[in-house]
N, C-alpha and C positions, 0 to 999 in steps of 0.2 A: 423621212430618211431613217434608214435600219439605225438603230445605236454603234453598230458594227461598221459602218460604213464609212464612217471620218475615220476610224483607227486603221483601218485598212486601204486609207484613201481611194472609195468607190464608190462615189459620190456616182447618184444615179440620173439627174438633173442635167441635162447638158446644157438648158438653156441659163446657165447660172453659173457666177465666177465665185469660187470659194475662199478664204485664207484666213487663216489660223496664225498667232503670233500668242509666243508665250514668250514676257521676260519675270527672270529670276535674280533674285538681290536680296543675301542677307537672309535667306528660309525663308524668304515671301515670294511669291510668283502672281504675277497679272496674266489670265491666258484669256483671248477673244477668240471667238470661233463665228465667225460670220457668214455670210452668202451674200451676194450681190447681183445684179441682173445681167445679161451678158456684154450688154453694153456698158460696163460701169469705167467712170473714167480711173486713172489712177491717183488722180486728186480725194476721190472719194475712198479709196482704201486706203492712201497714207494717212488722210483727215483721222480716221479712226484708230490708228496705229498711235499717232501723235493724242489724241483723247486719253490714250492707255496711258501712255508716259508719263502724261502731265499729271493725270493723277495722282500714277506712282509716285511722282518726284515733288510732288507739290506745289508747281510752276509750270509756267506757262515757255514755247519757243516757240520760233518759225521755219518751218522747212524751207522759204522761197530759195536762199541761199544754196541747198541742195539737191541734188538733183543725182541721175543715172551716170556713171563715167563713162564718157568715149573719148579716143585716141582724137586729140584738136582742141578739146572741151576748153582747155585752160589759155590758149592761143587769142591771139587779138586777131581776129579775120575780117 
């Protein structure tokens, strides 16, 4: 991949999911820039999101609790 290509989000790879997360705290920043295969679940790209965190933070959490919002989500069905 060109060096140009993430900053200009043209990523050339179609068979492959991308995502990029920077957090910022305090004049420090964690930033991942990864690739994934196209089939990657979203378990595998929160997985590494939450790796970033816990670093930063110096502890451990669990996402099961969390999840996407929809209109019902919170409803006893």
């Amino acid at each position: 991949m060109n060096r140009f290509d993430d900053f200009f989000g043209l990523e050339t790879d179609e068979d492959k999911a991308y995502m990029t997360f920077t957090f910022k705290n305090n004049g420090c920043s964690t930033r991942i820039s990864n690739e994934y295969p196209y089939d990657c679940t979203w378990k595998e790209v929160l997985d590494d999101v939450v790796k970033a965190l816990e670093g930063e933070f110096g502890y451990s959490f669990s996402l099961e609790d969390f999840g996407i919002y929809y209109d019902g989500k919170d409803k006893d069905e």
